[in-house]
C-alpha positions in Angstrom: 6.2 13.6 9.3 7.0 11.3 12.0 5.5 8.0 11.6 5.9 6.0 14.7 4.2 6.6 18.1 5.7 6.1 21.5 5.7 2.9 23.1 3.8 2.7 26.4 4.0 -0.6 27.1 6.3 -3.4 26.5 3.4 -6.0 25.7 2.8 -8.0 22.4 0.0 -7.6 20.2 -1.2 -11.1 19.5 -1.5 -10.7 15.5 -3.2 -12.8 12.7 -2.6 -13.0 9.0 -5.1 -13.8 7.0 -3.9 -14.3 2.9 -0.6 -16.5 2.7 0.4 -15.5 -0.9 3.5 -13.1 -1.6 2.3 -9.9 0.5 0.9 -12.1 3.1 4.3 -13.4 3.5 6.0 -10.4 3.4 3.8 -9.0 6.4 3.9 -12.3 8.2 7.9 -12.2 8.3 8.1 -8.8 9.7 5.7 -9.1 12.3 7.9 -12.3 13.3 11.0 -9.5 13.7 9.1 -7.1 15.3 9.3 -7.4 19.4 6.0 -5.5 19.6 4.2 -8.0 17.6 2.9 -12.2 18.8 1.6 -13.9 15.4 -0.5 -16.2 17.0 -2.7 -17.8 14.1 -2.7 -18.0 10.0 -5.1 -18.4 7.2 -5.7 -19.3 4.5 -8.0 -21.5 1.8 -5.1 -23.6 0.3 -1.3 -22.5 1.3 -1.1 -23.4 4.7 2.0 -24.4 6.3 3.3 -28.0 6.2 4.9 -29.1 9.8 5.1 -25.7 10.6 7.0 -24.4 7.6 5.4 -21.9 5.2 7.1 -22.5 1.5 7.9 -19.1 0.4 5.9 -17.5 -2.8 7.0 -15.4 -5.7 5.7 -12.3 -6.2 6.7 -8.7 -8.5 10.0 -8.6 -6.6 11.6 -12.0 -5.9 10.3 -14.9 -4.5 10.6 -15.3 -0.2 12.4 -18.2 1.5 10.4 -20.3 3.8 9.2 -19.2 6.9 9.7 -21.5 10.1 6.7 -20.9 11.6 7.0 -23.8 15.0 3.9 -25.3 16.2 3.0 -22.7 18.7 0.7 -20.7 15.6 -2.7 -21.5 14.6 -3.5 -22.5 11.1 -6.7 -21.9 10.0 -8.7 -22.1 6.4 -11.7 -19.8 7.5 -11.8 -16.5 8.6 -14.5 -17.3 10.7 -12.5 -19.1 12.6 -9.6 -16.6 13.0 -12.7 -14.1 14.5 -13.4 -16.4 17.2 -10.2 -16.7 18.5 -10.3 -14.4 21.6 -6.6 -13.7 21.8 -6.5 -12.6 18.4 -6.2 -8.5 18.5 -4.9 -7.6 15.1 -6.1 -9.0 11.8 -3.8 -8.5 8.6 -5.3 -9.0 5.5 -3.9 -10.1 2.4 -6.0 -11.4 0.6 -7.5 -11.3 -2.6 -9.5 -7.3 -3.7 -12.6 -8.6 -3.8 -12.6 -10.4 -0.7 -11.5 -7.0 1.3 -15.3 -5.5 1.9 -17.0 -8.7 3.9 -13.5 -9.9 5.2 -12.9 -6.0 6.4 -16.2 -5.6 7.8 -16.6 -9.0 10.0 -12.6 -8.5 11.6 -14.0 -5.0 12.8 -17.7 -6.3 14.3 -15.6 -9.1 15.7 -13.8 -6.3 17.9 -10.5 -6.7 16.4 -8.5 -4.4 14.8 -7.7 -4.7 10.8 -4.5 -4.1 8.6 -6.0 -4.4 5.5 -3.9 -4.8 1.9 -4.6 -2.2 -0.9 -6.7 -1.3 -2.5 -9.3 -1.3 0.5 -11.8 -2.5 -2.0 -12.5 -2.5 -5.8 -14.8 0.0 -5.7 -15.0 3.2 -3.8 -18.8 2.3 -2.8 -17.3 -0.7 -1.0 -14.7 1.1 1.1 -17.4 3.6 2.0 -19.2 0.7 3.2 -16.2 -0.8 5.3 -15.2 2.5 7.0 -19.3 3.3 8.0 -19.1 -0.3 9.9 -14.9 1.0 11.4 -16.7 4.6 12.5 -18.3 2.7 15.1 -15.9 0.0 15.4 -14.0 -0.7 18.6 -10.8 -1.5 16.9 -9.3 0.1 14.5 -8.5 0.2 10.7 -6.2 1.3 8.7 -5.4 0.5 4.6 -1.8 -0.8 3.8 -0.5 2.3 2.2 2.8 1.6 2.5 4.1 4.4 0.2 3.6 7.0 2.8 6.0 4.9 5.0 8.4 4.1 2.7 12.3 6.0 3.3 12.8 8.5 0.9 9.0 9.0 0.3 8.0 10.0 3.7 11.1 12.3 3.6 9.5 13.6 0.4 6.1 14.4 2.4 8.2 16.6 5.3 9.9 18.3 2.4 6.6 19.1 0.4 5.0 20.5 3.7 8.0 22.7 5.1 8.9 24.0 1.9 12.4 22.8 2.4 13.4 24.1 -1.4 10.4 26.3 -2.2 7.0 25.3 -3.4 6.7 22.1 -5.9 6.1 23.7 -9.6 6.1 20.0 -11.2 6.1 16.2 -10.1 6.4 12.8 -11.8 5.9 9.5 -10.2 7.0 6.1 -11.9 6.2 2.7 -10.9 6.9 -0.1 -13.3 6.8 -4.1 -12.8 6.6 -7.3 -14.6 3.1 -8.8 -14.3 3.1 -10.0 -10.8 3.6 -14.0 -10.0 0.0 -14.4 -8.8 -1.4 -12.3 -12.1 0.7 -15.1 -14.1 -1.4 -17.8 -12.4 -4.5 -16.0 -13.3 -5.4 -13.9 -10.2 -6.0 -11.0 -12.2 -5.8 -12.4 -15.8 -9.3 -14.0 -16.1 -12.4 -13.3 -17.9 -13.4 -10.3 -14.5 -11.7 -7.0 -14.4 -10.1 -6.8 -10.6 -8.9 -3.3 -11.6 -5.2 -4.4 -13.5 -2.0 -3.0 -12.7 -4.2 0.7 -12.2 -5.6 -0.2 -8.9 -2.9 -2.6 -7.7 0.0 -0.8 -8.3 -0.5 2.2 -10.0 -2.5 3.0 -6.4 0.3 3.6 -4.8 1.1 6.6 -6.7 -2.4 7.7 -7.3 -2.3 7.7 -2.8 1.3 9.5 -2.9 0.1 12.4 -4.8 -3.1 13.9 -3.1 -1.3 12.7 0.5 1.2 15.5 -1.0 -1.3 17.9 -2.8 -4.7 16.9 -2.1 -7.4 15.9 -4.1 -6.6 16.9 -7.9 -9.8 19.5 -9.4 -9.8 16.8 -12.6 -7.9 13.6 -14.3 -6.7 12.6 -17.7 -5.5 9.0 -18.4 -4.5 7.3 -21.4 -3.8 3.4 -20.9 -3.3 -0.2 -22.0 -6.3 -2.2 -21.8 -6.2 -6.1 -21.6 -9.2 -8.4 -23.0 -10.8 -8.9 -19.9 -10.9 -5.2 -19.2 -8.2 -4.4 -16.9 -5.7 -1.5 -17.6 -2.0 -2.9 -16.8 -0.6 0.4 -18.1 -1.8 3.9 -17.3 0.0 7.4 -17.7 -2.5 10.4 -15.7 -1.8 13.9 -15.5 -3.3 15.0 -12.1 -4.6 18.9 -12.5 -4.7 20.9 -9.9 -6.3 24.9 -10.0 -3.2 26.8 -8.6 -0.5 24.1 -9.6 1.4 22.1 -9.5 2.0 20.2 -13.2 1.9 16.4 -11.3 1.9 13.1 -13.7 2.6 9.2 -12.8 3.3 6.5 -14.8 2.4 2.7 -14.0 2.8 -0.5 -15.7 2.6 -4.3 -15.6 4.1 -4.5 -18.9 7.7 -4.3 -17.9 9.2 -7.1 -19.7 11.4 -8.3 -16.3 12.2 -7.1 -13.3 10.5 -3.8 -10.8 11.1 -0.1 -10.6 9.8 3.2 -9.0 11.2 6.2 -9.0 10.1 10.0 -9.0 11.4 13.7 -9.8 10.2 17.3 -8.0 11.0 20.4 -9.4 11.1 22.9 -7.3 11.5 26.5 -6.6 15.3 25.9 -5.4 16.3 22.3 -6.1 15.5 18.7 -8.0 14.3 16.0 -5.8 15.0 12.7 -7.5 14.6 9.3 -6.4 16.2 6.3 -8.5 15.6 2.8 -7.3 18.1 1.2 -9.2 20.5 3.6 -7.4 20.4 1.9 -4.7 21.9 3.3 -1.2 22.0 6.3 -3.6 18.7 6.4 -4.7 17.8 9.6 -3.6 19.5 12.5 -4.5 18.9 16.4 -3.9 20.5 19.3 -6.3 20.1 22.7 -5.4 20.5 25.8 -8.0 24.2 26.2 -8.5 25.4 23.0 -6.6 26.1 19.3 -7.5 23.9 16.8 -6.5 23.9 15.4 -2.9 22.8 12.2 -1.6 20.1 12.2 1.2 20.7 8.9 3.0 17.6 6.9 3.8 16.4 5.6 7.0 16.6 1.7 7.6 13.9 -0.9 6.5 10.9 -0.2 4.4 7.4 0.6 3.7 6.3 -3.0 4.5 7.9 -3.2 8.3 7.3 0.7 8.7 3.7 0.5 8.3 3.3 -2.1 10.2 5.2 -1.3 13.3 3.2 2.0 13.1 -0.3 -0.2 13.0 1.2 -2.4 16.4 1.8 1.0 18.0 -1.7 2.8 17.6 -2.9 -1.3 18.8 -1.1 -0.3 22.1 -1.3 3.3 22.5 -5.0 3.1 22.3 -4.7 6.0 19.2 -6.2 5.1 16.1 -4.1 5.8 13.1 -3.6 9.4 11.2 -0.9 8.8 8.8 -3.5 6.7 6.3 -6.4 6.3 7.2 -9.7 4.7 6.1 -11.1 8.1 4.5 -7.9 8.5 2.7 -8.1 4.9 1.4 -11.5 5.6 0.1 -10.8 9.3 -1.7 -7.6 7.1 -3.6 -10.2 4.7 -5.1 -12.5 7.8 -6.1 -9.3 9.5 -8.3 -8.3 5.8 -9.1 -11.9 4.9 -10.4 -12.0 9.0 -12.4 -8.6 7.7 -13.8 -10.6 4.4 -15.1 -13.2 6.5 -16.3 -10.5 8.7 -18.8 -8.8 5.7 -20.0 -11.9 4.1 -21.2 -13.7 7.3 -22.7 -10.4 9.5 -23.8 -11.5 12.7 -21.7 -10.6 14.3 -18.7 -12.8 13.4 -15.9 -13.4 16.1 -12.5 -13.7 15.5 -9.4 
């Protein structure tokens, strides 16, 4: 599946990025390297940059040098005052989960397009909420599911539909990290449940398997549960009527370190991606032959995903590969997934 759109013009879409912690960061230095992007203004309520430098932050991955912003950027504490900005266009937001349903909803009755972090909400009653407001929306919205962009997953996705190597008779997805820098300082380690490692990172695998199969007939989960609630570890078995046999693992309780990686079985071949593989992290073996190495496209999920976002912005096409609907069917396996891990049974859906 092709996941960039063709450029008609050779303008700038004058971006904002609202949430300056590790994934704010992330998006805010590859809109600075993409030509098709203008970051105009920042914001946030307490890491704002300091003569035009933004220190970096750590996050699940490794912390981000500084960022030399120049005086030319806005720096703002309030969204409010981002919305009123005229020649702001897109609105990326990275902020905290629970501030995703109001912050989501004024961007798009402010006329401005919205990136918007995953999950789209904690709940999927809020991000039914958010996409009634985008259905009528002039600009337009689209969840940060960057899986689906990411090389050597997307590949996955054209595989899966073509058939490449027959159908898939069984699937496992693995996503493992330490507890995230801004979970140590308490982000999602206090007395309320923001929905743990299960609908932070876990998500992403949860999204990657019904963008492959669809929506699975029924869930069973087994988990880790922390004190306040949260499940930072969570194992599901995805069951669909007519197959196939699909599982993911995902975990905050890797003592150091990240890793994702998954395996398809099928009719001809093994589809297995390693991360710590690195330029060989995927790898295809067919019946009867060695293993081969598919090579993978440059750059990631993170600039992927977003250079798709800035092309819809200037094609005038709103986006297809994830879209707000999608975003809110995740949250309704994630929250059936929830539901098993607290009550031992398997949950439909």
């Amino acid at each position: 599946m092709k996941t960039k759109i063709k450029r008609r013009s050779t303008r700038k879409v004058n971006v904002a990025v609202v949430g300056l912690g590790f994934m704010g960061v992330t998006h805010l230095r590859d809109y600075l390297q993409n030509k098709s992007a203008c970051v105009v203004a920042v914001c946030d309520a307490v890491r704002l940059p300091v003569k035009g430098v933004l220190a970096g932050v750590a996050g699940n991955i490794k912390k981000t040098a500084d960022i030399r912003l120049g005086k030319q950027v806005k720096v703002f504490r309030q969204l409010e005052e981002v919305l009123a900005e005229p020649e702001v266009e897109l609105v990326d937001l990275c902020t905290p989960t629970p501030l995703h349903r109001e912050q989501s909803m004024a961007a798009l009755r402010a006329g401005k397009h919205v990136l918007c972090e995953k999950p789209l909400a904690r709940t999927s009653a809020d991000a039914s909420k958010i996409l009634k407001v985008a259905e009528s929306a002039r600009g337009f919205l689209m969840p940060a599911m960057c899986m689906r962009f990411w090389p050597g997953w997307s590949w996955l996705k054209q595989v899966v539909e073509k058939r490449t190597y027959g159908k898939v008779l069984a699937a496992r997805f693995l996503r493992l990290s330490e507890m995230p820098g801004w979970s140590k300082q308490g982000t999602y380690t206090g007395a309320t449940d923001l929905g743990g490692a299960l609908f932070d990172l876990h998500i992403h695998d949860t999204d990657f398997v019904q963008f492959l199969f669809g929506v699975p007939s029924s869930v069973f989960s087994t988990g880790v549960t922390e004190t306040n609630g949260s499940i930072n570890h969570v194992t599901t078995q995805y069951n669909y009527a007519n197959g196939p046999t699909v599982y993911a693992e995902g975990s905050w309780l890797l003592a150091k370190g990240f890793h994702m990686a998954y395996t398809l079985h099928c009719e001809r071949a093994t589809l297995d991606y390693d991360l710590s593989r690195g330029v060989e992290a995927l790898q295809v073996t067919e019946t009867g032959k060695s293993a081969r190495v598919i090579k993978l496209d440059q750059g990631d999920g993170y600039n992927r995903e977003i250079d798709y976002m800035l092309q819809c912005v200037l094609s005038g096409r709103p986006p297809t590969m994830v879209t707000a609907s999608d975003a809110v069917r995740t949250l309704e396996i994630c929250e059936a997934e929830e539901k098993s891990v607290r009550s031992g049974k398997l949950v439909n859906l």
